[in-house]
C-alpha positions in Angstrom: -14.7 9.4 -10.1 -12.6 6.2 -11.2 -8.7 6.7 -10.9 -6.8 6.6 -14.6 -5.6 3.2 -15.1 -2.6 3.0 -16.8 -2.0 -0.1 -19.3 1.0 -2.9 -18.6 1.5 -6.5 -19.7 1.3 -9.7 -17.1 2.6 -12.9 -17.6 0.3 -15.4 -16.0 0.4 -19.5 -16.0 -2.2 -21.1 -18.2 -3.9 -22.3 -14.9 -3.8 -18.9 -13.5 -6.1 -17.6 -17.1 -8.3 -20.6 -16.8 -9.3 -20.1 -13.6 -9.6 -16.4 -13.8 -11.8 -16.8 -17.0 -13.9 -19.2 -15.2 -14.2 -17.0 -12.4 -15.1 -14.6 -14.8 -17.7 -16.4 -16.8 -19.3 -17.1 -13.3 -19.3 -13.4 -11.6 -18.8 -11.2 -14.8 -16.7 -9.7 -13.1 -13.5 -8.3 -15.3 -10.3 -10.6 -15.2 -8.6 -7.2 -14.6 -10.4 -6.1 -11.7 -9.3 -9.8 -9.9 -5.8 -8.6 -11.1 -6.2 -5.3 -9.6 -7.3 -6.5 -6.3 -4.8 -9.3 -6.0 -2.3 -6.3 -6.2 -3.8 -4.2 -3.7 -3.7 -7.7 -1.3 -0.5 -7.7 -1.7 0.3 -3.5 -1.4 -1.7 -4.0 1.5 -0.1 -6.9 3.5 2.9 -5.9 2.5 2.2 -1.7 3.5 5.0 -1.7 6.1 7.8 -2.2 3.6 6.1 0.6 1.6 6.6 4.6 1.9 3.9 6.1 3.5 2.7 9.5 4.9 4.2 10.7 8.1 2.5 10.6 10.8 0.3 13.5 12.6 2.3 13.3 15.6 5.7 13.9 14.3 7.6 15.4 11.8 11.3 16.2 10.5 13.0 17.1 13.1 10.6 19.9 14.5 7.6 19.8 17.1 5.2 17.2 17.9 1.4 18.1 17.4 1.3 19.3 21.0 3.7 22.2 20.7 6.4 20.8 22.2 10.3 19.8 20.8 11.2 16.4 20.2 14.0 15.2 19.6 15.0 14.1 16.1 16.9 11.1 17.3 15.0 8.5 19.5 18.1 7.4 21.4 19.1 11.1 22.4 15.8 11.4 23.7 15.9 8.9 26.4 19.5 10.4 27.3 17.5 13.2 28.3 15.4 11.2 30.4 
């Protein structure tokens, strides 16, 4: 099932739309598909910067996936130690 795409406007050099529409005219592939996944490149190398879902082995605060406590602040925990 294809995700809803949602319509915005991109300003792009003449050079950047002649190539693209060459590209195009070559691979029929869609000029915004080659926008799409020049934006996913860059979501991608650039993930680390990004939001993303917390990890299985931790959460806020509360117990680690094997049960036990940890310690919500890194440097208290190798206090402990």
């Amino acid at each position: 099932m294809a995700r809803k795409k949602i319509s915005t406007t991109v300003y792009l050099t003449e050079e950047q739309v002649t190539a693209l529409k060459e590209l195009h005219n070559r691979t029929r592939v869609p000029i915004a598909e080659y926008i799409r996944m020049g934006i996913d490149m860059i979501l991608e190398k650039n993930s680390h910067v990004l939001p993303g879902q917390v990890s299985l082995f931790e959460d806020f605060g509360g117990e680690d996936a094997s049960g036990g406590r940890r310690s919500p602040d890194p440097k208290a925990e190798q206090k402990e130690k």
